[in-house]
PDB file of N, CA, C and O in Angstrom:
ATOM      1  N   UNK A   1      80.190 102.279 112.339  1.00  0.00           N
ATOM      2  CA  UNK A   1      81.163 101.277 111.987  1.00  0.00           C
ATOM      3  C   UNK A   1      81.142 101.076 110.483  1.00  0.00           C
ATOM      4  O   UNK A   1      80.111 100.940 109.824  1.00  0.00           O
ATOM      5  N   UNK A   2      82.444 101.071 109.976  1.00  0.00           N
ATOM      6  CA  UNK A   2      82.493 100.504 108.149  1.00  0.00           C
ATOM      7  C   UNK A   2      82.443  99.355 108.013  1.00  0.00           C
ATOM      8  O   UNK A   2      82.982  98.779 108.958  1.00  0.00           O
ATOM      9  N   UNK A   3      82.005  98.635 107.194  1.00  0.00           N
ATOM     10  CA  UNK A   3      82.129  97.385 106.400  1.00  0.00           C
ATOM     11  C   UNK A   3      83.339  97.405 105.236  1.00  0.00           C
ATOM     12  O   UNK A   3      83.145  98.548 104.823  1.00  0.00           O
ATOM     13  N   UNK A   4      84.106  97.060 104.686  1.00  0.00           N
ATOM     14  CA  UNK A   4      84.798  96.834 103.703  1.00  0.00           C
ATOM     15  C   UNK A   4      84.819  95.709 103.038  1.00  0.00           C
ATOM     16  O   UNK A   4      85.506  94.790 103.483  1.00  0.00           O
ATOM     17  N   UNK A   5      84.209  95.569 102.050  1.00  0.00           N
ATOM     18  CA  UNK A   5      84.164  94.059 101.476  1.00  0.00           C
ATOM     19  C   UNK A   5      85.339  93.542 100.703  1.00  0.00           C
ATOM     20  O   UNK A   5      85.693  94.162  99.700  1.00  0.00           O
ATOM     21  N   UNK A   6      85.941  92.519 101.060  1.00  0.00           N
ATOM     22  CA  UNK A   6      86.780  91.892 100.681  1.00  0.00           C
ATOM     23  C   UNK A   6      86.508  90.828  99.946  1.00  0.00           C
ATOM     24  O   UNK A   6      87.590  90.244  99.887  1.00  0.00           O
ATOM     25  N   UNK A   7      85.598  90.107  99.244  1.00  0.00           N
ATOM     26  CA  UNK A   7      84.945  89.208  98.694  1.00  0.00           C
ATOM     27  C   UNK A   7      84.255  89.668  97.189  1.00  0.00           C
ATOM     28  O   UNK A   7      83.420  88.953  96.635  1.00  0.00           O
ATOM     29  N   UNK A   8      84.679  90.834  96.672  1.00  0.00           N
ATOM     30  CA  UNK A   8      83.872  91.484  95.526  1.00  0.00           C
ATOM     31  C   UNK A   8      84.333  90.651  93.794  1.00  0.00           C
ATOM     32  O   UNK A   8      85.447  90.602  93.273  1.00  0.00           O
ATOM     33  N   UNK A   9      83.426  90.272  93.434  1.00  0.00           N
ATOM     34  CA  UNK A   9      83.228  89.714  92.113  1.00  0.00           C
ATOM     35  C   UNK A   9      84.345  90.323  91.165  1.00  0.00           C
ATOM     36  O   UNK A   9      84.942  91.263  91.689  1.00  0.00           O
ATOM     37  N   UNK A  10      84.764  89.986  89.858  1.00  0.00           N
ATOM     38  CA  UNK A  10      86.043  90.261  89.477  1.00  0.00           C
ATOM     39  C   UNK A  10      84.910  91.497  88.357  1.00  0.00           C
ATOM     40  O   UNK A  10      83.896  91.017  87.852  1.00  0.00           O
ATOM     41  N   UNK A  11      85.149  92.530  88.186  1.00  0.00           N
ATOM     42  CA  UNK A  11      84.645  93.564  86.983  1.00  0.00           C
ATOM     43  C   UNK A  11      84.434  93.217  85.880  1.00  0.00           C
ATOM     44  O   UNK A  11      85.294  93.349  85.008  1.00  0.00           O
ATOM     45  N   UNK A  12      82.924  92.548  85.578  1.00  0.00           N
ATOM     46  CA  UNK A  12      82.689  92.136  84.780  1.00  0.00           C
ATOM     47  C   UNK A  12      83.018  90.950  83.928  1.00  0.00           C
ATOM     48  O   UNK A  12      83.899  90.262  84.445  1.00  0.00           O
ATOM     49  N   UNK A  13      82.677  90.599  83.031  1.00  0.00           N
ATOM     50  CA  UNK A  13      82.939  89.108  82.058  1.00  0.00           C
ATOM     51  C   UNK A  13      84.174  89.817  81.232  1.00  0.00           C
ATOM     52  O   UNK A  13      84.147  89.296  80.117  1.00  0.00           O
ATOM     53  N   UNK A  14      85.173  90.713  81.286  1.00  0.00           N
ATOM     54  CA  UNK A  14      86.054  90.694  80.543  1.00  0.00           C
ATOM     55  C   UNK A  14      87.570  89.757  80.229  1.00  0.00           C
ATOM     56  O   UNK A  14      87.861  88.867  81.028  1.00  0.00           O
ATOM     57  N   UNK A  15      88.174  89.942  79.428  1.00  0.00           N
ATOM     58  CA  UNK A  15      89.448  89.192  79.164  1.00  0.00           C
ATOM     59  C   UNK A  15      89.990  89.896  78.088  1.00  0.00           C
ATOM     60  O   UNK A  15      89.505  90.775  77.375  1.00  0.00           O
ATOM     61  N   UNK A  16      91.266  89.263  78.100  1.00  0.00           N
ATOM     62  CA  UNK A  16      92.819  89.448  77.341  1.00  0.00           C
ATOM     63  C   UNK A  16      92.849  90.804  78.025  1.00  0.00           C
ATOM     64  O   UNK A  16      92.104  90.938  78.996  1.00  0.00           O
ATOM     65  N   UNK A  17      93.696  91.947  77.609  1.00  0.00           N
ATOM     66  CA  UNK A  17      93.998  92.965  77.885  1.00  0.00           C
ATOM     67  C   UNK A  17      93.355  94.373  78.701  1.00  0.00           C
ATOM     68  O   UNK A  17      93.765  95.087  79.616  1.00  0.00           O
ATOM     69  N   UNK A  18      92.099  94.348  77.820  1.00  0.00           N
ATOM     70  CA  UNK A  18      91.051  95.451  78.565  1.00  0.00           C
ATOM     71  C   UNK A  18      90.466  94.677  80.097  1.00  0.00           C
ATOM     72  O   UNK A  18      90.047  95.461  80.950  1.00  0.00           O
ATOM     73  N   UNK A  19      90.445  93.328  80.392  1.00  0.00           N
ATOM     74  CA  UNK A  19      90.408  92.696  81.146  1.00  0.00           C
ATOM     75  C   UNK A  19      91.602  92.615  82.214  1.00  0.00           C
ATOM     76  O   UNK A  19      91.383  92.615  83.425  1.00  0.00           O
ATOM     77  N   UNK A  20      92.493  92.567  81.824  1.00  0.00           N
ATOM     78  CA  UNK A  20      93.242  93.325  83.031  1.00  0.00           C
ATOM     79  C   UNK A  20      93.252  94.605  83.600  1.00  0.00           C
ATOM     80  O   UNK A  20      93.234  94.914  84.792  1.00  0.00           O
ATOM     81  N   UNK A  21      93.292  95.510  82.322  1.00  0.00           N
ATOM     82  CA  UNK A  21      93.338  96.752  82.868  1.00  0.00           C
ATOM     83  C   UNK A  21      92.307  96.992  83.628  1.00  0.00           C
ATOM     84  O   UNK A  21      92.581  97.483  84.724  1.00  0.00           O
ATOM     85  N   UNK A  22      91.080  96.780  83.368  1.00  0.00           N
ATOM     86  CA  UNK A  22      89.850  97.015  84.722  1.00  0.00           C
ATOM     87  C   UNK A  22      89.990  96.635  85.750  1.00  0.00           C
ATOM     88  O   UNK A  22      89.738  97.279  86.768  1.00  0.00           O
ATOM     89  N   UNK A  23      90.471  95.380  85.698  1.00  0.00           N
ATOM     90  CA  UNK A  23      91.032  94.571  87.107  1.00  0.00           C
ATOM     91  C   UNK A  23      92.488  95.691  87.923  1.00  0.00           C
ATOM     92  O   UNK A  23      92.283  96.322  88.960  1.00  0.00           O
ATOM     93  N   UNK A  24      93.347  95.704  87.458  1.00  0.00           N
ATOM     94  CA  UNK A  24      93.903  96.447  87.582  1.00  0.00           C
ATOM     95  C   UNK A  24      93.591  98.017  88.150  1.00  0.00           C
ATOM     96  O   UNK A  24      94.540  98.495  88.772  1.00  0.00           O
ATOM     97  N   UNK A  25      92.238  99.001  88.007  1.00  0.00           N
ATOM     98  CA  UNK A  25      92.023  99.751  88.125  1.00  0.00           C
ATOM     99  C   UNK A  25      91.092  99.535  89.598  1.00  0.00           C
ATOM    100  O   UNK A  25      91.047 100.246  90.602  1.00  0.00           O
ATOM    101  N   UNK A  26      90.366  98.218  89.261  1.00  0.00           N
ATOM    102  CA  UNK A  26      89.292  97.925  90.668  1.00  0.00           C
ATOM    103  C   UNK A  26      90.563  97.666  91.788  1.00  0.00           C
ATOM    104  O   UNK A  26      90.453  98.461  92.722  1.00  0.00           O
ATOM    105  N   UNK A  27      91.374  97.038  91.884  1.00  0.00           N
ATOM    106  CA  UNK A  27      91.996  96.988  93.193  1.00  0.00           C
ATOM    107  C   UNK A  27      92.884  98.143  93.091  1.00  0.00           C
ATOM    108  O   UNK A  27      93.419  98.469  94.150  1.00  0.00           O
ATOM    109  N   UNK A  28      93.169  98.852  92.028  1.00  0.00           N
ATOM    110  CA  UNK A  28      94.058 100.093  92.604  1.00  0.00           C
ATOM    111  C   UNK A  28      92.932 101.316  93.259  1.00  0.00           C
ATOM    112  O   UNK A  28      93.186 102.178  94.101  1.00  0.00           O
ATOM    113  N   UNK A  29      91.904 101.102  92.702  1.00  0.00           N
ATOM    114  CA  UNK A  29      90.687 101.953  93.446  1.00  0.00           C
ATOM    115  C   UNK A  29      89.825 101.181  94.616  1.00  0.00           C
ATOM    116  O   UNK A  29      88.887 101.759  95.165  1.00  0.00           O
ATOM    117  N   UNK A  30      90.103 100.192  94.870  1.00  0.00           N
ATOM    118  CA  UNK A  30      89.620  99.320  96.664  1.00  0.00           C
ATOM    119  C   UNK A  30      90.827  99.654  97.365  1.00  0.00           C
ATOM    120  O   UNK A  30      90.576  99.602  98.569  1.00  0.00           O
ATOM    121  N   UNK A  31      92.163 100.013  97.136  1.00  0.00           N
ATOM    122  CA  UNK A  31      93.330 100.275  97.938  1.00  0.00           C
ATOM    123  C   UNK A  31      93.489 101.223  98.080  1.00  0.00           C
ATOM    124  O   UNK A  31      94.055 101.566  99.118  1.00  0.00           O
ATOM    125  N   UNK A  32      93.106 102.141  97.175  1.00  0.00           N
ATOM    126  CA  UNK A  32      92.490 103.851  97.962  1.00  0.00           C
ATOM    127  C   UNK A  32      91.250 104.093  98.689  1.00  0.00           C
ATOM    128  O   UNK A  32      91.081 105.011  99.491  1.00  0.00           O
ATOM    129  N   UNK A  33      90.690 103.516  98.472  1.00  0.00           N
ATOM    130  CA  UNK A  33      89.222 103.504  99.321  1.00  0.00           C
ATOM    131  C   UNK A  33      89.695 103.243 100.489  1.00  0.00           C
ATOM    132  O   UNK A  33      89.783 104.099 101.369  1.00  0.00           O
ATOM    133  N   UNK A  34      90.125 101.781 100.655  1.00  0.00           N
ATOM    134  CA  UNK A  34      90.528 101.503 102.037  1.00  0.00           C
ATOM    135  C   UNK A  34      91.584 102.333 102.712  1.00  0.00           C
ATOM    136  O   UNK A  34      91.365 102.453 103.917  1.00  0.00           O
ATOM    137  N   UNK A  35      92.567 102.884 102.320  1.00  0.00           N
ATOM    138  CA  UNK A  35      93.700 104.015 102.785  1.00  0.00           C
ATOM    139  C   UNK A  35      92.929 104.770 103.310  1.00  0.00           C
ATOM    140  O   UNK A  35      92.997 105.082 104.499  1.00  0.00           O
ATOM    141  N   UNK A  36      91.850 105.291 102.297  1.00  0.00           N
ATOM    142  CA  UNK A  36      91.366 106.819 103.032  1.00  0.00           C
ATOM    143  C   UNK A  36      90.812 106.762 104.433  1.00  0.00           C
ATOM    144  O   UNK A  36      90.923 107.480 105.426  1.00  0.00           O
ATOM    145  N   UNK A  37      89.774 104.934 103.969  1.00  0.00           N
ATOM    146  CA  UNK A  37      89.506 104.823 105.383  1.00  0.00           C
ATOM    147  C   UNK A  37      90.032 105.021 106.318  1.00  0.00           C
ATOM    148  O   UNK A  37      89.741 105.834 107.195  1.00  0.00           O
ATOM    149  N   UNK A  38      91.065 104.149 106.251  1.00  0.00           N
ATOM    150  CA  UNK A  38      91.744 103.538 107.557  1.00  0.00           C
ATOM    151  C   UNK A  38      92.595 105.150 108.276  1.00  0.00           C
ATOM    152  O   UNK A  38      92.590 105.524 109.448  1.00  0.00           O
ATOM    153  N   UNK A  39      93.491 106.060 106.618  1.00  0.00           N
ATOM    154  CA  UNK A  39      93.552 107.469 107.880  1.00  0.00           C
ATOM    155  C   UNK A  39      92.520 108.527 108.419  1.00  0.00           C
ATOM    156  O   UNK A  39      92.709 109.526 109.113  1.00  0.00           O
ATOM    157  N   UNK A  40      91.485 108.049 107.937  1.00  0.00           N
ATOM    158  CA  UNK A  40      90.209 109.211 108.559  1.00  0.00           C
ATOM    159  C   UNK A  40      89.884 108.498 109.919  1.00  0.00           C
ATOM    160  O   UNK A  40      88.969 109.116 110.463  1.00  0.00           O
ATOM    161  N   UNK A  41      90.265 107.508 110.612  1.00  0.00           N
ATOM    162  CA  UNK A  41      90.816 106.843 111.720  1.00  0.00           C
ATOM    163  C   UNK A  41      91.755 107.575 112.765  1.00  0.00           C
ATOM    164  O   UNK A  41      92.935 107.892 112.611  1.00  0.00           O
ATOM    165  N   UNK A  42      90.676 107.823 114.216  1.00  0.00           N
ATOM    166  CA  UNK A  42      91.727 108.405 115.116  1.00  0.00           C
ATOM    167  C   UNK A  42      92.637 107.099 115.404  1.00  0.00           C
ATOM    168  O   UNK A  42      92.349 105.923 115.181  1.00  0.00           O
ATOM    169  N   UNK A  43      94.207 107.820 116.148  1.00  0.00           N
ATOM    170  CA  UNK A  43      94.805 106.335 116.383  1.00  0.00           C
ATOM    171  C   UNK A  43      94.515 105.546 117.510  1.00  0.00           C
ATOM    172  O   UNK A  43      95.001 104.421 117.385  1.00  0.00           O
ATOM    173  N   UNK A  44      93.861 105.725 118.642  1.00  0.00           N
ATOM    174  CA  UNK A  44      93.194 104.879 119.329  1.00  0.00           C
ATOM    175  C   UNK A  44      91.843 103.551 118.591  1.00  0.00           C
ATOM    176  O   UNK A  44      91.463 102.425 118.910  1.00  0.00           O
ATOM    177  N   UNK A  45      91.455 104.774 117.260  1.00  0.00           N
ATOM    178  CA  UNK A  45      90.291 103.609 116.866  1.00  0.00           C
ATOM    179  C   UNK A  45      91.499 102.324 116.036  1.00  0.00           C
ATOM    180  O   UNK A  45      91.340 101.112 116.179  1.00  0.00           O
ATOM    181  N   UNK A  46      92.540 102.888 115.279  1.00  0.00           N
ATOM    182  CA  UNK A  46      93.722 102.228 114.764  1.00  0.00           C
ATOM    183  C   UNK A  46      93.680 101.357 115.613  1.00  0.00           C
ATOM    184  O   UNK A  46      93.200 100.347 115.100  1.00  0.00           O
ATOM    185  N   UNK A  47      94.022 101.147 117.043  1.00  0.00           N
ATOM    186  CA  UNK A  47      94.745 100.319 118.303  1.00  0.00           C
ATOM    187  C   UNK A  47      93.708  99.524 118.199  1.00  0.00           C
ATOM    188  O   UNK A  47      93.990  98.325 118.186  1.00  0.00           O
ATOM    189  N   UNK A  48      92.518  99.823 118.116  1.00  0.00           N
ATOM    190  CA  UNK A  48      91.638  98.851 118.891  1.00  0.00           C
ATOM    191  C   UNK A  48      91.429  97.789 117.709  1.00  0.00           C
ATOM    192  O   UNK A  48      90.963  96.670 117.922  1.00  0.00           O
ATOM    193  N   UNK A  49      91.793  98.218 116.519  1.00  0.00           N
ATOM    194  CA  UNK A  49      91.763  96.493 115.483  1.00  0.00           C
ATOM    195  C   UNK A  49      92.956  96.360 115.261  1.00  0.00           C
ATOM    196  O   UNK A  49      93.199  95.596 114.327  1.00  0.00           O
ATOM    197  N   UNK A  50      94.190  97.007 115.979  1.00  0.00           N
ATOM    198  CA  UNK A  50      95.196  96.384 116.613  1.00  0.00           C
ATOM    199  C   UNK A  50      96.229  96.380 114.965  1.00  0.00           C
ATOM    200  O   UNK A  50      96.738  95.435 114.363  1.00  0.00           O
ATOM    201  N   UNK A  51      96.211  97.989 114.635  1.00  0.00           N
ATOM    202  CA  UNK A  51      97.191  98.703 113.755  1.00  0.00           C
ATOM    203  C   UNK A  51      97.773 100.336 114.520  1.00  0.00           C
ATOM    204  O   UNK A  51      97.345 101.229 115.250  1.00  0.00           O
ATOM    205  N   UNK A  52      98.667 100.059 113.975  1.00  0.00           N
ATOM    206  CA  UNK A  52      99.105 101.792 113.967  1.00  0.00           C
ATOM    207  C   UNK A  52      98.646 102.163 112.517  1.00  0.00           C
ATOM    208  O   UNK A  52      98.193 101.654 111.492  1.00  0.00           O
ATOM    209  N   UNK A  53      99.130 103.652 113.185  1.00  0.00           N
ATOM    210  CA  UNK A  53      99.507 104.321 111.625  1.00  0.00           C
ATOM    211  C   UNK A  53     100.729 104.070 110.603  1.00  0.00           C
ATOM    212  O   UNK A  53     100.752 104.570 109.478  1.00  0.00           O
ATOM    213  N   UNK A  54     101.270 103.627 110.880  1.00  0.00           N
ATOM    214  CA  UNK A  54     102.250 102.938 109.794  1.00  0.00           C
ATOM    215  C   UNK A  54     102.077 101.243 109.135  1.00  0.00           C
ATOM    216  O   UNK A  54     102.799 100.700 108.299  1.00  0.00           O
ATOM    217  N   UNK A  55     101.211 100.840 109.642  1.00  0.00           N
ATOM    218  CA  UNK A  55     100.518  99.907 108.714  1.00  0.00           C
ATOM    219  C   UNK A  55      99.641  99.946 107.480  1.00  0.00           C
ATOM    220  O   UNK A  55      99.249  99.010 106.783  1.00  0.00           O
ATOM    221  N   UNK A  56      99.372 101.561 107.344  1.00  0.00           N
ATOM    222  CA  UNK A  56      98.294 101.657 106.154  1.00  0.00           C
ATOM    223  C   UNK A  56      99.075 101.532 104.789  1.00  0.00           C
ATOM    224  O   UNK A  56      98.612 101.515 103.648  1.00  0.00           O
ATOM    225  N   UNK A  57      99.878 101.482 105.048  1.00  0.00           N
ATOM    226  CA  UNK A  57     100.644 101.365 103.563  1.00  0.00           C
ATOM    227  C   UNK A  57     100.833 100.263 103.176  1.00  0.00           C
ATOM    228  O   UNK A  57     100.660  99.869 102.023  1.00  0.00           O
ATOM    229  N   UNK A  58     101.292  99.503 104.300  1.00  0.00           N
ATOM    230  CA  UNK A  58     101.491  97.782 103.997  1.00  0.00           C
ATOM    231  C   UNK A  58     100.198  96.691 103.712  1.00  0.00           C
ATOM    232  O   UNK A  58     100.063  95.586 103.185  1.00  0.00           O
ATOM    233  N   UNK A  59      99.095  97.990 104.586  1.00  0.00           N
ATOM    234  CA  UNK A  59      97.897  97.492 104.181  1.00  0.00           C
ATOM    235  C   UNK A  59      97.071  97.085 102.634  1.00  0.00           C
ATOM    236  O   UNK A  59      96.503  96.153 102.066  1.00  0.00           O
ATOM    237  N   UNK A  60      97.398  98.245 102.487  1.00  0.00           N
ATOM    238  CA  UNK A  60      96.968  99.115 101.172  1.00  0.00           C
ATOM    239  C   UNK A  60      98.053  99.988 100.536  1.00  0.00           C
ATOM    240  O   UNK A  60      98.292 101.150 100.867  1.00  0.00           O
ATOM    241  N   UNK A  61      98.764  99.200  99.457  1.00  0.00           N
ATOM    242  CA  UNK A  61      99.891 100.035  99.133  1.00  0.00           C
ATOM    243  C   UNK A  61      99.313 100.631  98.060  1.00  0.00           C
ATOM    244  O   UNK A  61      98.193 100.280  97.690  1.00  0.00           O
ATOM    245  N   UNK A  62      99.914 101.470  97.521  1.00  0.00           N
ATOM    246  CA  UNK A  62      99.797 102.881  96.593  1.00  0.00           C
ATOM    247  C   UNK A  62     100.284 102.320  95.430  1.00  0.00           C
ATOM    248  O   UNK A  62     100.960 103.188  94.877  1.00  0.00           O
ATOM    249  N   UNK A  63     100.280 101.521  94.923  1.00  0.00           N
ATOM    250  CA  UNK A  63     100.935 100.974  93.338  1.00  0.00           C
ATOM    251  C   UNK A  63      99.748 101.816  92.278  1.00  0.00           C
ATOM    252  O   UNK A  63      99.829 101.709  91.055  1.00  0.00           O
TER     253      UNK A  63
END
C-alpha cells in the first residue's frame, strides 16, 4: 500500500520570486508523482478508492 502525503511543509524559508518558483516546482513535481502513481494502478485497485481512470487528471493536473 502507498502513503502520499498531503500535509508537506512549504520548500524551505524562501520568498519574493525564487520563492515561488520552488513552490511552484514542489507541487508541479507532487502532481507527477501522484499521476504516476495513481496510473501504475490496475483499474479494479482505481474502483476500490472509488476512481476511474479518467479522474487522474482532475486529480493531478499536468500544469
Amino acid at each position: 500500500m502507498s502513503v502520499i502525503a498531503t500535509n508537506r511543509p512549504a520548500a524551505g524559508n524562501f520568498s519574493g520570486l525564487f520563492g515561488a518558483l520552488v513552490n511552484a516546482f514542489v507541487g508541479w513535481n507532487d502532481a507527477r508523482v501522484t499521476r504516476n502513481a495513481l496510473n501504475h494502478l490496475t483499474d479494479r485497485e482505481l474502483d476500490d478508492i472509488g476512481l476511474v481512470r479518467g479522474d487522474i487528471d482532475s486529480i493531478a493536473p499536468r500544469n
